[in-house]
C-alpha positions in Angstrom: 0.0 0.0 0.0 2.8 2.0 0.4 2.8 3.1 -3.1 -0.3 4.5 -3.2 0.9 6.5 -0.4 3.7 8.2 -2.4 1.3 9.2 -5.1 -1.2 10.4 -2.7 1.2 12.4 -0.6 2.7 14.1 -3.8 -0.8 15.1 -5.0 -2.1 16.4 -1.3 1.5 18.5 -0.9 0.5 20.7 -4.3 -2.0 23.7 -3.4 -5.1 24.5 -4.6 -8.6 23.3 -4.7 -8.0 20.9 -7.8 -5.2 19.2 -6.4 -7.0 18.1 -3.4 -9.9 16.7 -5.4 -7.6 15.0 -7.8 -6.1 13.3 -4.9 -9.4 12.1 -4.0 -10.3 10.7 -7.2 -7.0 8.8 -7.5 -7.4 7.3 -3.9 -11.1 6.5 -5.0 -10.0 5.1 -8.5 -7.4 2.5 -7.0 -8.8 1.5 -4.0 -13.1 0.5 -5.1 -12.7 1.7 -9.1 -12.5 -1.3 -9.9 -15.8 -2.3 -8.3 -17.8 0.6 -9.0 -16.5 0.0 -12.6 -18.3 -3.6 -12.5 -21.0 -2.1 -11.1 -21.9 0.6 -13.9 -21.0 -2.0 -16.7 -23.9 -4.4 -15.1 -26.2 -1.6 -14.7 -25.2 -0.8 -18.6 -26.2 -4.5 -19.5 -29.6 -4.3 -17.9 -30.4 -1.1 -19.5 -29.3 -1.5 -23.0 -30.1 -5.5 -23.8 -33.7 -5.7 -23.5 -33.5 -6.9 -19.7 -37.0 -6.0 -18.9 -38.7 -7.9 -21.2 -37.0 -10.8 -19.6 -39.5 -13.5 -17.4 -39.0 -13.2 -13.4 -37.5 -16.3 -13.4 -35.1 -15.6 -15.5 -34.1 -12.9 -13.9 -33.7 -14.8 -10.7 -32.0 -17.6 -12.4 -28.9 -14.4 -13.7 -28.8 -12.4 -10.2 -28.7 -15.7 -8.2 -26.0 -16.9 -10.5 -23.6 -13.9 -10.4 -24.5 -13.2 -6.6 -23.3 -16.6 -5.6 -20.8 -16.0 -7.8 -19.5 -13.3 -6.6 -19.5 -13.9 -2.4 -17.7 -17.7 -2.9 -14.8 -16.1 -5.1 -14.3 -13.3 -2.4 -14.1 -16.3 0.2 -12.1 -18.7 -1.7 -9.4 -16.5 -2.9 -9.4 -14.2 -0.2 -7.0 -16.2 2.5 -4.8 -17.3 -0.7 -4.1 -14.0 -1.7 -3.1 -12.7 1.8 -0.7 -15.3 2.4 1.3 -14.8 -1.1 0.1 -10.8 -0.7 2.9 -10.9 2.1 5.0 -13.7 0.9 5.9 -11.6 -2.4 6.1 -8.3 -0.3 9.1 -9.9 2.0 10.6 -11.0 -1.4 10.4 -7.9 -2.8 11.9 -5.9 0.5 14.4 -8.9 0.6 15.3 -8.2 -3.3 14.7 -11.8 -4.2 12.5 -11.2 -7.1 13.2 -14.5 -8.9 10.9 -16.0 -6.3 7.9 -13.9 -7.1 7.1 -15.8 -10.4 7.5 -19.1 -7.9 4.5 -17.8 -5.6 2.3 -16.2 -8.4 2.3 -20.2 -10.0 1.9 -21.7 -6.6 -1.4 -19.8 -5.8 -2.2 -20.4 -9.7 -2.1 -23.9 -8.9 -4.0 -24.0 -5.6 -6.4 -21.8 -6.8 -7.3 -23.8 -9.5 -7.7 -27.1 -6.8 -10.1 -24.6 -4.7 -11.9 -23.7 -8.1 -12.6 -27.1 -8.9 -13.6 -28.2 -6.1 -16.1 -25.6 -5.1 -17.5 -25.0 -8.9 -18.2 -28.8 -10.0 -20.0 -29.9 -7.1 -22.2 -26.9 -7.1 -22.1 -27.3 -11.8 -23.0 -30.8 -10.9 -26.5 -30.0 -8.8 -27.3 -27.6 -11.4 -27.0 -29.7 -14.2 -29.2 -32.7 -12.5 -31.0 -30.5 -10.2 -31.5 -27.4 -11.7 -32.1 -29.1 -15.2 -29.6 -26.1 -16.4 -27.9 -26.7 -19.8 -24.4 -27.4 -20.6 -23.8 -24.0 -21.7 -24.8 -21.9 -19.2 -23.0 -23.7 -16.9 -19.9 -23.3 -18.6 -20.1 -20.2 -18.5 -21.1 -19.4 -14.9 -17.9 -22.1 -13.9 -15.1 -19.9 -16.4 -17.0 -16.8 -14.9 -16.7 -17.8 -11.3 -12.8 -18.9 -12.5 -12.5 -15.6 -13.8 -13.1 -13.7 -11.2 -11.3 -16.1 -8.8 -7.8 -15.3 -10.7 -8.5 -11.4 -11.2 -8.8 -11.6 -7.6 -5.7 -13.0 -7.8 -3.9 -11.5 -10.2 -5.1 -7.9 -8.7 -3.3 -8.6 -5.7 0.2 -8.8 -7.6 -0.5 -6.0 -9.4 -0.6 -4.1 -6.5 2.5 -5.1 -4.8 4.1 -3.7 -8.2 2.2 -0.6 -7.7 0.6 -0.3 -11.0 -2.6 0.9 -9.9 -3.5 2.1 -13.0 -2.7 -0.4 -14.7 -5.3 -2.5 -12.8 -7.8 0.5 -13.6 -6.8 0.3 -17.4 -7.5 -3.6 -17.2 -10.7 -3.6 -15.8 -11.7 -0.4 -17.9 -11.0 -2.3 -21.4 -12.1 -5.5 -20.3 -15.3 -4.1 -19.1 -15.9 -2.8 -22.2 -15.1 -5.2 -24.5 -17.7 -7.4 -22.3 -20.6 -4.7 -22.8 -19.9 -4.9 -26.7 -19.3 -9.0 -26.6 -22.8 -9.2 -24.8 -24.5 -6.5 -27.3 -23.3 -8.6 -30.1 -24.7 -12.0 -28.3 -28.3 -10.2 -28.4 -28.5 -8.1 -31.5 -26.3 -10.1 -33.5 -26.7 -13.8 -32.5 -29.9 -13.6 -30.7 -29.2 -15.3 -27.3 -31.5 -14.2 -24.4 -30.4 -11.0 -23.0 -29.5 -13.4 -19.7 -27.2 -15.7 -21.9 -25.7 -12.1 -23.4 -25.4 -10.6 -20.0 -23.5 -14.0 -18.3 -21.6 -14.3 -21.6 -20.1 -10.4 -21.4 -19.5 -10.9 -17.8 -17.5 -13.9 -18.3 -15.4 -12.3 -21.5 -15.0 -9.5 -19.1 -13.4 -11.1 -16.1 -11.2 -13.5 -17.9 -9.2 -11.2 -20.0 -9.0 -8.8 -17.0 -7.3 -11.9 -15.0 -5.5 -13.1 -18.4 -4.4 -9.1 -18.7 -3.1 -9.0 -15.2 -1.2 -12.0 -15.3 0.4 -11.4 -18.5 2.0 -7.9 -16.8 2.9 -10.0 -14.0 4.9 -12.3 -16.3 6.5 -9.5 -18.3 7.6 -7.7 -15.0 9.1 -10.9 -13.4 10.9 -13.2 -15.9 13.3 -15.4 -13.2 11.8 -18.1 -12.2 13.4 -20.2 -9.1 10.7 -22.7 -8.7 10.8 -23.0 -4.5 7.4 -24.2 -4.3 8.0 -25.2 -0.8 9.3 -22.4 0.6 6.2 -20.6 -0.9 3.2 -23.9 0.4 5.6 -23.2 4.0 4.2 -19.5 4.5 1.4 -20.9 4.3 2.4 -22.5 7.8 4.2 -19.8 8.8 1.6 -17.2 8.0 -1.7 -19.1 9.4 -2.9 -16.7 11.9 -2.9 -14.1 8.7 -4.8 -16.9 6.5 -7.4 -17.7 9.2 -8.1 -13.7 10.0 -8.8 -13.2 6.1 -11.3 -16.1 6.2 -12.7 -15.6 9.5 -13.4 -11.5 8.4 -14.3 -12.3 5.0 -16.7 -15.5 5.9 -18.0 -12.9 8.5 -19.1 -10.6 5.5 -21.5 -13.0 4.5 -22.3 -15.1 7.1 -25.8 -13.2 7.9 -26.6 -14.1 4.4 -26.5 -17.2 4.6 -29.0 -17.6 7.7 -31.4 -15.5 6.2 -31.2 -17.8 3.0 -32.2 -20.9 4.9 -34.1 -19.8 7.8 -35.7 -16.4 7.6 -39.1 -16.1 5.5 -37.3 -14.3 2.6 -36.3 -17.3 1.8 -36.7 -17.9 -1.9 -35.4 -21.3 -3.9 -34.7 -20.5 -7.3 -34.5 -23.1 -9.7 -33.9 -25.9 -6.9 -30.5 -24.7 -6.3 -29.9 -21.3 -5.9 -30.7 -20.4 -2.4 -31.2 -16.7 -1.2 -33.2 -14.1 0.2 -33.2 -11.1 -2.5 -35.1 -8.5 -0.1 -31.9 -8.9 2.9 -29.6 -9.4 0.5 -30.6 -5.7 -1.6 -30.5 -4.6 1.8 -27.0 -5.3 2.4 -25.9 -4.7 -1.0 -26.8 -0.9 -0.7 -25.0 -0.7 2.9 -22.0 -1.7 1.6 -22.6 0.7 -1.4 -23.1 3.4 1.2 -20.0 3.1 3.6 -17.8 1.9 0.8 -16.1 5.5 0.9 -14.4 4.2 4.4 -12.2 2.6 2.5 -11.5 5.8 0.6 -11.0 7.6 3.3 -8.8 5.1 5.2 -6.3 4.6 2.4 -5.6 8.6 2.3 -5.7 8.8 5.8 -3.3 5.9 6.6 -1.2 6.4 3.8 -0.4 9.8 3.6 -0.5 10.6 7.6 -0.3 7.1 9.8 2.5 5.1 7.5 4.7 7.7 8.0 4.8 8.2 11.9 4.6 4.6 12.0 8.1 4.0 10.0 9.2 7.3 12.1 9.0 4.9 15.2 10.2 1.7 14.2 13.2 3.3 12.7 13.8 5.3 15.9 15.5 2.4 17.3 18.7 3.0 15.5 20.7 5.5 16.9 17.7 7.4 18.8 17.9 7.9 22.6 14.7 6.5 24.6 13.0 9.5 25.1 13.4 9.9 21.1 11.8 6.7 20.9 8.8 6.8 23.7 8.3 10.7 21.2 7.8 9.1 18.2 5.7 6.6 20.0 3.7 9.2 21.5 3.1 11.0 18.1 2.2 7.9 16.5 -0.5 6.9 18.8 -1.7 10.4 18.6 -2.0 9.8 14.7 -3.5 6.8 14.9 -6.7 8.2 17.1 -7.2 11.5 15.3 -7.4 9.7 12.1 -9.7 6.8 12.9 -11.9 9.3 15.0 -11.9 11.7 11.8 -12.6 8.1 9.4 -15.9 7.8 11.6 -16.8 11.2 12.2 -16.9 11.6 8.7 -18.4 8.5 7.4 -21.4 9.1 10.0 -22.1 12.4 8.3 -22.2 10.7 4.7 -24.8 8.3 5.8 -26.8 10.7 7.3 -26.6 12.4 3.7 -27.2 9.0 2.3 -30.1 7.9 4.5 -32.0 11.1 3.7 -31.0 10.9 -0.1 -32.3 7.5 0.4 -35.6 8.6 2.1 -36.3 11.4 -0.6 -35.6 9.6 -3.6 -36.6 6.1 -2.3 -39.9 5.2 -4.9 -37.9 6.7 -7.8 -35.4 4.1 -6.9 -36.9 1.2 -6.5 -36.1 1.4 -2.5 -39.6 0.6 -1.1 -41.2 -1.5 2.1 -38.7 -3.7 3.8 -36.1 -3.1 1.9 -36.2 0.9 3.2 -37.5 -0.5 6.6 -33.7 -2.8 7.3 -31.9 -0.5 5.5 -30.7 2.1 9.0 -29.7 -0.7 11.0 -28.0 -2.4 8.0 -26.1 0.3 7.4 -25.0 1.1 10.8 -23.7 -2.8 11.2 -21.4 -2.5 7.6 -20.0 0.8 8.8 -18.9 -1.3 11.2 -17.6 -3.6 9.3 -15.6 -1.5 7.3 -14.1 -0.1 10.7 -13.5 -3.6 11.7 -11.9 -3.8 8.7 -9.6 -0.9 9.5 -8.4 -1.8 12.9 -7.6 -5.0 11.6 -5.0 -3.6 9.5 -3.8 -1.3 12.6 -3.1 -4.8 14.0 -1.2 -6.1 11.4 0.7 -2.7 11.4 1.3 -3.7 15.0 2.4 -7.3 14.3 -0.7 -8.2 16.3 -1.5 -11.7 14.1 -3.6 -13.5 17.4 -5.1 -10.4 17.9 -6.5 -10.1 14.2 -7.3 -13.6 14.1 -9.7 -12.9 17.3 -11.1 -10.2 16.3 -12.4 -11.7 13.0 -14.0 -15.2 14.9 -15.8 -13.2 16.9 -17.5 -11.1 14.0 -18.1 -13.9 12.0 -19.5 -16.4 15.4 -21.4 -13.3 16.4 -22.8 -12.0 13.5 -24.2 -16.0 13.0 -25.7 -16.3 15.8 -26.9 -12.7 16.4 -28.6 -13.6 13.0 -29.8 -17.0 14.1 -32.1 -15.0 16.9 -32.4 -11.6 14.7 -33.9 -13.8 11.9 -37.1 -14.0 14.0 -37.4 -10.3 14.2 -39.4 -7.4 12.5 -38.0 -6.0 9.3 -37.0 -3.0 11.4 -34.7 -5.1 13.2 -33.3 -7.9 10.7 -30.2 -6.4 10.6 -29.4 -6.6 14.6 -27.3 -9.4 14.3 -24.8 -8.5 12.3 -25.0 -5.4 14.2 -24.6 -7.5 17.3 -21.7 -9.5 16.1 -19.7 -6.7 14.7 -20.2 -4.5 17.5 -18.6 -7.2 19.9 -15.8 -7.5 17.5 -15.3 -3.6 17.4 -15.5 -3.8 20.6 -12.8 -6.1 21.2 -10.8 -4.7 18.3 -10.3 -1.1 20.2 -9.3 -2.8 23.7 -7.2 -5.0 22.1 -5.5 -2.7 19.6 -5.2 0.1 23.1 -3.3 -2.6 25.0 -1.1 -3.4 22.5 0.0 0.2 21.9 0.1 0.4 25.7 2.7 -2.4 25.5 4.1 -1.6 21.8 8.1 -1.3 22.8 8.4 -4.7 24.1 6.0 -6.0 21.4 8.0 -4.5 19.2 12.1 -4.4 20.6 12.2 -6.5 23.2 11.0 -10.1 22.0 13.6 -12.8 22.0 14.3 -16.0 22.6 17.8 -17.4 24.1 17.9 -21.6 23.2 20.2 -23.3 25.3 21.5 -26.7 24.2 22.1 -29.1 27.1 22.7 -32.8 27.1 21.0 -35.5 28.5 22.5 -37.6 31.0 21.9 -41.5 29.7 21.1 -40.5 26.4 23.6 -37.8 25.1 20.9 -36.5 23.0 20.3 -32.8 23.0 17.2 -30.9 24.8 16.6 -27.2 23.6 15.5 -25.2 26.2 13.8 -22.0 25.1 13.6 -18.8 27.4 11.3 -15.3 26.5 14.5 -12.7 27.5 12.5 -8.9 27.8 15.5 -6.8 27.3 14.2 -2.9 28.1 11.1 -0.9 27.8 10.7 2.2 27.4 7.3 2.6 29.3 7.4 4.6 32.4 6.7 2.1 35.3 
């Protein structure tokens, strides 16, 4: 992330007015472009090809497909791409870029076993359940594969900083799918579902075929140490489990409305949802996406720096240098994530009342406007959640993340378990409930760690002492924890 935090400072240090909102649309463009891009392009689909002609059904059958599509691809690939996300990133500080190419075909490889065996099973039931043909579940597999390795492939691309280039990809790919799908209708005369699932296929393999051939022309070495790479995954567990736990977490409400609530809808025999919840949460995460936004510039043009400030202060710095920098860090750290919510609660008012006064020209009507405050309350939430998590990898607090996330996603399922009996008004307390214990335990955890930062940081070690048996002349290591100063006033 760091390189988005060069850009960002260089844009936010020019003066003037249109400096400062270029900034913002740069942070905007390369932390959610990319998804708002899918976004419009779908919204383009339905509005040219002649969507509304389409049968109910059918229309279930496409936003069924692509929304199940879409959440198991975020939680397959997500706990992959962490764990080679930080694998390359030590290469790359270490200088060892002939191993990059090494991970990138290691997770090609596992994430092609993990495709497999989540998209046949589920290809299978369609095609003897669901009575689907062959075609159309083709193309929702190499769709779901698509989107599984541009996942991927975006995750290398931004360890090489070209954020642009990911924008450029998606941009072009997008585009090519709108016309591929156009042509499907108008030209071929397939369904407008067919021509939509058949541009959003086009469209998310060459943006994952795009990504990967920059990767290759960037990294040509090749040192094949696929065991060093499949060992971080060892190494690196409490990292893999926190990206599963938070990410299984995002959708773990969903899923107990889909088989226990009384939006409940079967669609086709397999595809299992419950559209009305799942709108609902679909426009909360629309509305406190900008925390991400916000974060990035924050973090990366403000936080990053006093961070490396301290950590650096160790060489050649006296300890009241140190327990400064410290100081000044913490201080950082609280007046941005206090400035992150303060101004995230004052775009969902704006939202909300948007929401309220253009609600029947939208669509937005009934339930869906009665679940939405509380919804949106929980993802801001989230997306905080989210954010402290990252302060705790900042902090080398791995246990501490991996906490954090089982208790949002064991709350938010059982909160949901009980919630899933409530009124409309309050469907969305569970996951309300479960991420506000996981906030909660977020901000005490993250405030004793900075309480305790220099040992945390300096003074872990370990001393092994090698002693012999007696009898056996084999040798027992002895391990002892050796604090060697603090600079915290006792």
């Amino acid at each position: 992330m760091a390189g988005i935090g060069f850009e960002l400072k260089k844009l936010f240090n020019r003066e003037g007015i249109l400096s400062t909102v270029f900034a913002g649309l740069y942070a905007t463009i390369v932390t959610v472009g990319p998804t708002l891009m899918v976004i419009v392009c779908m919204n383009l689909m339905y509005y040219i090809l002649p969507y509304m002609n389409v049968p109910y059904r059918e229309k279930e059958i496409l936003s069924s497909t692509i929304l199940y599509v879409f959440i198991f691809a975020l939680i397959v690939s997500s706990p992959v791409n962490i764990i080679l996300s930080r694998y390359t990133a030590d290469k790359i500080y270490q200088e060892d870029y002939d191993s990059v190419l090494s991970a990138f075909d290691t997770g090609n490889f596992v994430l092609a076993i993990l495709t497999v065996l989540t998209g046949v099973p589920f290809g299978i039931a369609m095609y003897f359940i669901g009575k689907f043909s062959l075609a159309y579940i083709m193309a929702s597999y190499l769709f779901y594969a698509g989107l599984i390795f541009s996942f991927y492939g975006m995750t290398f691309i931004t360890l090489l900083k070209e954020y642009r280039k990911i924008t450029y990809s998606f941009l072009l790919s997008l585009v090519v799918g709108l016309l591929f799908a156009c042509a499907l209708v108008f030209w071929w005369e397939l369904s407008a579902i067919n021509g939509i699932l058949g541009g959003m296929t086009l469209s998310f393999n060459m943006i994952a075929m795009m990504l990967m051939s920059r990767i290759r022309r960037n990294f040509k070495a090749h040192n094949r140490n696929t065991r060093e790479v499949l060992r971080y995954f060892k190494k690196c567990w409490k990292l893999l489990l926190s990206s599963f736990f938070y990410t299984l977490g995002l959708y773990s409400h969903n899923f107990i409305f889909w088989f226990f609530s009384s939006y409940q809808v079967l669609v086709a025999k397999v595809f299992l949802s419950a559209p009305t919840y799942d709108m609902v949460t679909y426009l909360a995460m629309l509305s406190n996406i900008s925390i991400l936004v916000i974060f990035v510039v924050n973090v990366e043009t403000k936080f990053h720096t006093a961070y490396k400030t301290y950590c650096e202060s160790i060489i050649g710095a006296s300890g009241k240098d140190i327990l400064r920098a410290k100081q000044k860090m913490i201080e950082v750290l609280r007046k941005e994530f206090l400035y992150i919510v303060q101004l995230q609660i004052m775009i969902n008012i704006c939202v909300f009342v948007l929401v309220i006064a253009f609600a029947s020209d939208l669509g937005i009507t009934g339930r869906i406007l009665t679940m939405y405050p509380v919804m949106s309350m929980a993802y801001m939430l989230i997306y905080l959640v989210q954010c402290m998590m990252i302060f705790q990898y900042y902090l080398d607090d791995g246990g501490g993340a991996v906490l954090v996330s089982l208790i949002f996603v064991l709350g938010s399922t059982v909160g949901s378990l009980v919630s899933v009996h409530f009124a409309p008004v309050f469907a969305g307390c569970g996951v309300l409930f479960g991420v506000f214990l996981s906030f909660t335990f977020a901000f005490f955890r993250i405030r004793y760690m900075l309480i305790h930062l220099d040992e945390h940081i300096y003074c872990r070690g370990n001393i092994v002492n090698m002693q012999k048996r007696k009898g056996f002349g084999r040798k027992k290591e002895e391990k002892r924890k050796v604090v060697v100063y603090s600079f915290n006033k006792l």
